[in-house]
C-alpha positions as CSV (number, residue, x, y, z in Angstrom):
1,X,139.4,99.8,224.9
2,X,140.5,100.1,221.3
3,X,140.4,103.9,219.8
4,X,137.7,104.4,217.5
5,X,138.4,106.9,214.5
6,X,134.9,106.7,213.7
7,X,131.7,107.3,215.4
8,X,128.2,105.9,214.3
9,X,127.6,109.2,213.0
10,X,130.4,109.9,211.6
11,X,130.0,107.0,209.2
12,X,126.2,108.5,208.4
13,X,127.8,111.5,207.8
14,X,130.6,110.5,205.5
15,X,128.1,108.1,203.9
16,X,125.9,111.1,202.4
17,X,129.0,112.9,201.4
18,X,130.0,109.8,199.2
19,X,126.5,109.7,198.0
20,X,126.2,113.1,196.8
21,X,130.0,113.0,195.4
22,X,129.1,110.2,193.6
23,X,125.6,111.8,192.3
24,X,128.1,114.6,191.0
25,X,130.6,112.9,189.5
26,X,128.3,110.0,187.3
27,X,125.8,112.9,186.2
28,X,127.0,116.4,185.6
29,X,129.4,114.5,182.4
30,X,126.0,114.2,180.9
31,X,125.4,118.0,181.1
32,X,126.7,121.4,180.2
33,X,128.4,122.0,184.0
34,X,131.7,122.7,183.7
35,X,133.7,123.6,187.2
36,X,137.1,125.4,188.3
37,X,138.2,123.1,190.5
38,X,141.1,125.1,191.2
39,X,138.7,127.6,193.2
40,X,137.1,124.9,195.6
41,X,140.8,123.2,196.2
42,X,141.3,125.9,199.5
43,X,137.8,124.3,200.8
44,X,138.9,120.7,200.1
45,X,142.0,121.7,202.0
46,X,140.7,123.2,204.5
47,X,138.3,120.2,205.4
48,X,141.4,117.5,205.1
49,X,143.4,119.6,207.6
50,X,140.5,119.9,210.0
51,X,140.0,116.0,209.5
52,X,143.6,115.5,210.3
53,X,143.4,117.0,213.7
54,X,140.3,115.8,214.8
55,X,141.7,112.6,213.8
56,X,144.7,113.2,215.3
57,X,142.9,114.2,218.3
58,X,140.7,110.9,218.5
59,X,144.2,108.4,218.2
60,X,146.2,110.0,220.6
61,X,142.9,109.7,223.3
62,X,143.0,113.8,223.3
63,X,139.7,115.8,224.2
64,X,137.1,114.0,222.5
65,X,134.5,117.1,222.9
66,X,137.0,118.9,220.3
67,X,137.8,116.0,218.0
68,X,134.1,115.8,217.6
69,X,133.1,119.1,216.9
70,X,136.2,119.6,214.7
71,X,135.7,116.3,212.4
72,X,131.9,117.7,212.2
73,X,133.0,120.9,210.8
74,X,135.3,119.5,208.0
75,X,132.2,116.9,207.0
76,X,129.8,120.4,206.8
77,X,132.3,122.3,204.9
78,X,132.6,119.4,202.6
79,X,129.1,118.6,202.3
80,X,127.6,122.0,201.5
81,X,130.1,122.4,198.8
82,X,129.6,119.3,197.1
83,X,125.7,120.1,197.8
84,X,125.2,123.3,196.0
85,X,127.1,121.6,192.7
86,X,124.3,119.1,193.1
87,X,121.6,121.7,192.8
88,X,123.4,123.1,190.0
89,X,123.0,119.5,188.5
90,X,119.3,120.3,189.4
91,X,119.2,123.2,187.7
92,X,120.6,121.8,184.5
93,X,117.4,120.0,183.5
94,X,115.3,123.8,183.1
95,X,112.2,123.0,184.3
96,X,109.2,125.3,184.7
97,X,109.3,128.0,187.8
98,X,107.0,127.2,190.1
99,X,107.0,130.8,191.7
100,X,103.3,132.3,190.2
101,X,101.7,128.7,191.4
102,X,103.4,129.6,194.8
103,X,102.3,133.3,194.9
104,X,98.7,132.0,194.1
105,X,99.0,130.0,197.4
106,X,99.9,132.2,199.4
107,X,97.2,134.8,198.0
108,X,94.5,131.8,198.5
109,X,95.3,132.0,202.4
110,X,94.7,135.6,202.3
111,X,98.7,136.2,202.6
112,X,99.8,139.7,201.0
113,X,103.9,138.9,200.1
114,X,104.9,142.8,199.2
115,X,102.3,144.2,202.1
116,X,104.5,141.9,204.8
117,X,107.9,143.3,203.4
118,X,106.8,146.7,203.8
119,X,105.3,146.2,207.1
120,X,108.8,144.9,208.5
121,X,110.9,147.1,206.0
122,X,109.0,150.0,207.7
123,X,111.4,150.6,210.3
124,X,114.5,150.9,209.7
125,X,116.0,149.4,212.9
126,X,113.8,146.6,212.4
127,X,114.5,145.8,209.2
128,X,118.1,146.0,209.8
129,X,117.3,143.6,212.8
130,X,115.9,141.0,210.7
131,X,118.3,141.1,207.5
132,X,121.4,140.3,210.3
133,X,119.4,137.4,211.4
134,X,118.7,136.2,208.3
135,X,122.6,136.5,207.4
136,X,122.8,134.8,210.9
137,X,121.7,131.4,209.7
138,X,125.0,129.5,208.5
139,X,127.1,131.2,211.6
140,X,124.9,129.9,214.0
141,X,125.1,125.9,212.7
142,X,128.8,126.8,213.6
143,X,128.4,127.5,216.8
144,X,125.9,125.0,217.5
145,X,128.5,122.3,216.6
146,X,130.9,123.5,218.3
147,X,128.2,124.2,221.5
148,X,127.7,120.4,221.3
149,X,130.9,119.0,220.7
150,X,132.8,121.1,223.7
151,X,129.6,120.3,225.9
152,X,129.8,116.6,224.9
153,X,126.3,116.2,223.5
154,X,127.7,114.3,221.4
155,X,123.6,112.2,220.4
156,X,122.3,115.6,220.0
157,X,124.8,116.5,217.5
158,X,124.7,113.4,215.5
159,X,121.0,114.3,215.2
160,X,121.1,117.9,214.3
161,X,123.9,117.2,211.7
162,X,122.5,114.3,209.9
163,X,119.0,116.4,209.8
164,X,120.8,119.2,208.0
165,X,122.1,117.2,205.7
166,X,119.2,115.0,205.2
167,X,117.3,118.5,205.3
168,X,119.2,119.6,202.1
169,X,119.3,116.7,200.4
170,X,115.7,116.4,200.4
171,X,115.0,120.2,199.3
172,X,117.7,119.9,196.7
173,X,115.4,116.6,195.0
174,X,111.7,118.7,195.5
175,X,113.2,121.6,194.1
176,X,115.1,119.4,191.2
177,X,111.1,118.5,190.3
178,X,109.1,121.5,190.8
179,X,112.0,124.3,191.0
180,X,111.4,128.5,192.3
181,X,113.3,130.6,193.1
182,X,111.1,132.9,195.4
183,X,108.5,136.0,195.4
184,X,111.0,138.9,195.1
185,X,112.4,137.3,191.6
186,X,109.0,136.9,190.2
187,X,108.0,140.6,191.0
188,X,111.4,141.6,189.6
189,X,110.3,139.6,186.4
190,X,107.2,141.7,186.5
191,X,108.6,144.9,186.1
192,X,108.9,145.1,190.7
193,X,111.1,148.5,190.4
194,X,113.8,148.1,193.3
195,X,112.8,149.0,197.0
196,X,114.2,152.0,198.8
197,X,114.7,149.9,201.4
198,X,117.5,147.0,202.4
199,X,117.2,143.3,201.5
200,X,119.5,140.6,201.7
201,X,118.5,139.4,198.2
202,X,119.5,142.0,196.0
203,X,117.7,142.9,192.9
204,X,121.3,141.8,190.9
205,X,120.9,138.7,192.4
206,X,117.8,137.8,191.5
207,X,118.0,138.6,188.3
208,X,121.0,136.1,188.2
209,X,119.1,133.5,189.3
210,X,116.6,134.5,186.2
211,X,119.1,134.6,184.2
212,X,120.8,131.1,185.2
213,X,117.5,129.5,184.4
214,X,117.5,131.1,180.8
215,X,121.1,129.3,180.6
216,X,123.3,128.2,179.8
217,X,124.8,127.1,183.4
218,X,128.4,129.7,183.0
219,X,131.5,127.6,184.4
220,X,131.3,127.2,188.0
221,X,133.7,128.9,190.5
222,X,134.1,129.2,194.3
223,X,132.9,132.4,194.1
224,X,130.5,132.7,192.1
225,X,128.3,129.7,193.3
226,X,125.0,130.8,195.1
227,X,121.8,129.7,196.5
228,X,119.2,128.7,194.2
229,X,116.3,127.6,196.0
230,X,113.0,128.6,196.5
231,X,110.5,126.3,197.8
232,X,111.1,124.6,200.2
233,X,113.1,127.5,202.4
234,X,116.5,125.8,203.9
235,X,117.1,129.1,205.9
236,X,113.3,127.6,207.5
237,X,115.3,124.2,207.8
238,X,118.2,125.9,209.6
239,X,116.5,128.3,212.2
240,X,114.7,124.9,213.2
241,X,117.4,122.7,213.2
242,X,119.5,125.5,215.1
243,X,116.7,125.8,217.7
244,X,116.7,121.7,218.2
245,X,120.4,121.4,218.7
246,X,120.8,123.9,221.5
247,X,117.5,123.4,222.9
248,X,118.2,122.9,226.9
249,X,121.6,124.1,226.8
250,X,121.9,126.7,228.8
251,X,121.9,130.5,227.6
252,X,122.8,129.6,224.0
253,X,119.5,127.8,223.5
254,X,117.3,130.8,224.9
255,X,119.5,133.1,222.6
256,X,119.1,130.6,219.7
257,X,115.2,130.3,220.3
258,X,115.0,134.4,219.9
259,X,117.3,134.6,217.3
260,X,115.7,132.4,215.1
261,X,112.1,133.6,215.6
262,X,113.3,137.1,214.1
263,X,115.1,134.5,211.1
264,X,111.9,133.2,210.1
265,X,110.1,136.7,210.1
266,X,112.7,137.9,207.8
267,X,112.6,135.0,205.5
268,X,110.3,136.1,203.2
269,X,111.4,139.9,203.2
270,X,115.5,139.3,203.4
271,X,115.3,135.8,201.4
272,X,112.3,137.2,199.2
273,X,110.6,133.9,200.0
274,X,106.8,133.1,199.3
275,X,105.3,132.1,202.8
276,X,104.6,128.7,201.0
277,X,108.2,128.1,200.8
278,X,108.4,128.4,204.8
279,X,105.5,126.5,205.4
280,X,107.2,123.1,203.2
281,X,110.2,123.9,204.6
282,X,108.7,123.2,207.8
283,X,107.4,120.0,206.5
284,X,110.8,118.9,205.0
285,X,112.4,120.0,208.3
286,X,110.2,117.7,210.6
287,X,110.7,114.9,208.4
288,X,114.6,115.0,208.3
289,X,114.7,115.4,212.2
290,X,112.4,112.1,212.3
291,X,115.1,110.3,209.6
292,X,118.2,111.1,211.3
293,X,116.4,109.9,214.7
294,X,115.9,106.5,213.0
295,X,119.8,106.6,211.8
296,X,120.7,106.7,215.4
297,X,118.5,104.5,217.1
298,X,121.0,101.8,215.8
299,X,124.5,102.1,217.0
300,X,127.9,100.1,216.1
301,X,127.8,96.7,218.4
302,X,131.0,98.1,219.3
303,X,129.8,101.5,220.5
304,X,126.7,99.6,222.1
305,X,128.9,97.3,223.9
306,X,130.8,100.0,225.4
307,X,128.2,101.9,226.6
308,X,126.5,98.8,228.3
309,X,129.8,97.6,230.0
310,X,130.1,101.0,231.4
311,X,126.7,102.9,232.0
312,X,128.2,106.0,233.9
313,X,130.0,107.5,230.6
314,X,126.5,107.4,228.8
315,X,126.2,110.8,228.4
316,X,130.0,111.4,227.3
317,X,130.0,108.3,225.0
318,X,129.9,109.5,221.0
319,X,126.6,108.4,219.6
């Protein structure tokens, strides 16, 4: 059987990447972005030399449970990078916040924002508890790839990848139209004094986001890119996604199922997220899961063929 360098998913995968690069590249000439590319290049690097080896891997018939999950981690790395200058492109066009609409909301539903923080702020071990899980979120879609890969669950992980990155491509575009960037920068914006107690979003960085609204976008470097997103929450997306992926694998799902429930009590406190933000993030979750399952009902005829001509390595066979 002839070595394949490229699973079904793999071309899904590298197909959104090219997408979004392309997105970049014909739109942000048209705007005030300017980037250091010089400060991405160790990234770019670092995702071509884990591409060579999982590549490497794949040709020379070497453990295909590490080619995987190492070819799956250079297209993450890529994509999230490529990603966030995408919802800087977003960003660019300065449309109203939709924050006080989202505050009203969640007041409509009879959902106190500040009363919730303080209630799980109120203990300090707790709210220590919950701002680690919340800074949890990108580790664990680590681990879950490389859980899958080295386990060989290889349809799983085509599934949970492609619904992260459909996920984020998705809450990128709704917060493109109707952008927020959460209920701790709005009370910030209306005079909030800073809390005595611990949050992952710090009242500096809020106030950069404010500020990044006002304009104009500053030259963008490695380090100083950050999340900008509001409504609809993508740490929602992950803790659900992370939860799919190891769902039934022993130990790691149980830990990821208990993990992530304290991830999406702290979103609102730790992210300073409006509950409506979790709520559509939900929806936008749900929707990318049932996308990615529809780009994986179809396989290569090559990859079908092989897995008809020999049934037994169905559950080892890359999807």
């Amino acid at each position: 059987m002839p070595v394949r360098l490229l699973t079904h998913g793999d071309f899904w995968r590298i197909g959104v990447i090219a997408a979004c690069s392309a997105l970049f590249g014909l739109a942000a000439p048209f705007t005030s972005i300017r980037v250091e590319w010089m400060t991405l290049a160790p990234i770019f690097l670092m995702a071509a030399l884990l591409t060579v080896v999982a590549v490497s891997y794949r040709a020379l018939g070497r453990d295909e449970g590490i080619a995987a999950a190492v070819f799956v981690v250079a297209q993450i790395i890529l994509y999230s990078n490529i990603a966030v200058l995408d919802n800087y492109l977003g960003l660019e066009l300065r449309r109203p916040l939709n924050d006080a609409f989202l505050a009203r909301v969640d007041a409509a539903v009879g959902l106190d924002w500040w009363a919730y923080v303080n209630w799980v702020k109120s203990n300090g071990f707790v709210g220590q508890l919950l701002t680690v899980a919340y800074l949890s979120s990108l580790p664990q879609v680590a681990v879950a790839v490389i859980v899958l890969g080295f386990s060989k669950r290889f349809d799983r992980l085509d599934r949970f990848t492609l619904a992260f990155m459909f996920s984020s491509v998705i809450t990128i575009a709704l917060w493109t139209a109707f952008p927020s960037f959460g209920a701790l920068p709005l009370r910030y914006a209306q005079g909030l004094p800073e809390p005595t107690f611990f949050l992952a979003m710090t009242k500096d960085a809020a106030l950069k986001l404010l500020s990044l609204h006002a304009g104009p976008t500053p030259v963008l470097r490695l380090e100083d890119l950050t999340g900008l997103i509001g409504c609809p929450s993508f740490h929602t997306a992950l803790a659900i996604l992370t939860v799919y992926a190891l769902w039934g694998t022993p130990y790691a799902g149980t830990i990821a199922i208990c993990v992530n429930v304290l991830v999406i009590a702290s979103i609102p406190a730790d992210g300073g997220h409006h509950f409506a933000d979790v709520a559509v993030g939900t929806v936008v979750t749900l929707v990318s899961l049932y996308l990615a399952d529809i780009a994986m009902q179809r396989r290569t005829a090559f990859e079908t063929s092989g897995v008809a001509a020999n049934p037994a390595h169905l559950r080892d066979f890359p999807a």
